[in-house]
C-alpha positions as CSV (number, residue, x, y, z in Angstrom):
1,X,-23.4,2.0,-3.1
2,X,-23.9,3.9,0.3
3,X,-21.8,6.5,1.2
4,X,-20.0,4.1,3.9
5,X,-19.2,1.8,2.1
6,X,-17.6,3.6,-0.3
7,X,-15.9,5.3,2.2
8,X,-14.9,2.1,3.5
9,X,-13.5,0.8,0.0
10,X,-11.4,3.9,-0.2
11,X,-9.8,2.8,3.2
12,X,-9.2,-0.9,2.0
13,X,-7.9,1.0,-1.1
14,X,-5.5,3.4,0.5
15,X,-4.4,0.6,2.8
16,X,-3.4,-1.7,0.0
17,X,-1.5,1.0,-2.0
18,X,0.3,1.9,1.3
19,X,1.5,-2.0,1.8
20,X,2.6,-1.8,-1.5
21,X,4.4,1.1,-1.4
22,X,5.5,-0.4,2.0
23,X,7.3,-3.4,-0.1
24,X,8.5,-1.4,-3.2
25,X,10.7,0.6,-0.5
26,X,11.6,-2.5,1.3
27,X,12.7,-4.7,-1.9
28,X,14.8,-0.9,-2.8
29,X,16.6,-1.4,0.2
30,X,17.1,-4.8,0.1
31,X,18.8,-4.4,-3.1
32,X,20.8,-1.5,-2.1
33,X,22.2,-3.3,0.8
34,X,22.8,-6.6,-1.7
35,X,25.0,-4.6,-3.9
């Protein structure tokens, strides 16, 4: 594995934990506001 693409996989990475993150908080606040 070349060094760009691995740097690229840890950008598809971090993106993908960050839009998961993204919808933890979202589904928090939705059930916070449900309540």
């Amino acid at each position: 594995m070349s060094f760009l693409n691995k740097l690229a996989d840890g950008k598809l990475r971090s993106q993908e934990a960050h839009i998961e993150y993204f919808s933890i908080l979202t589904r928090k606040s939705k059930l916070e506001t449900s309540c």
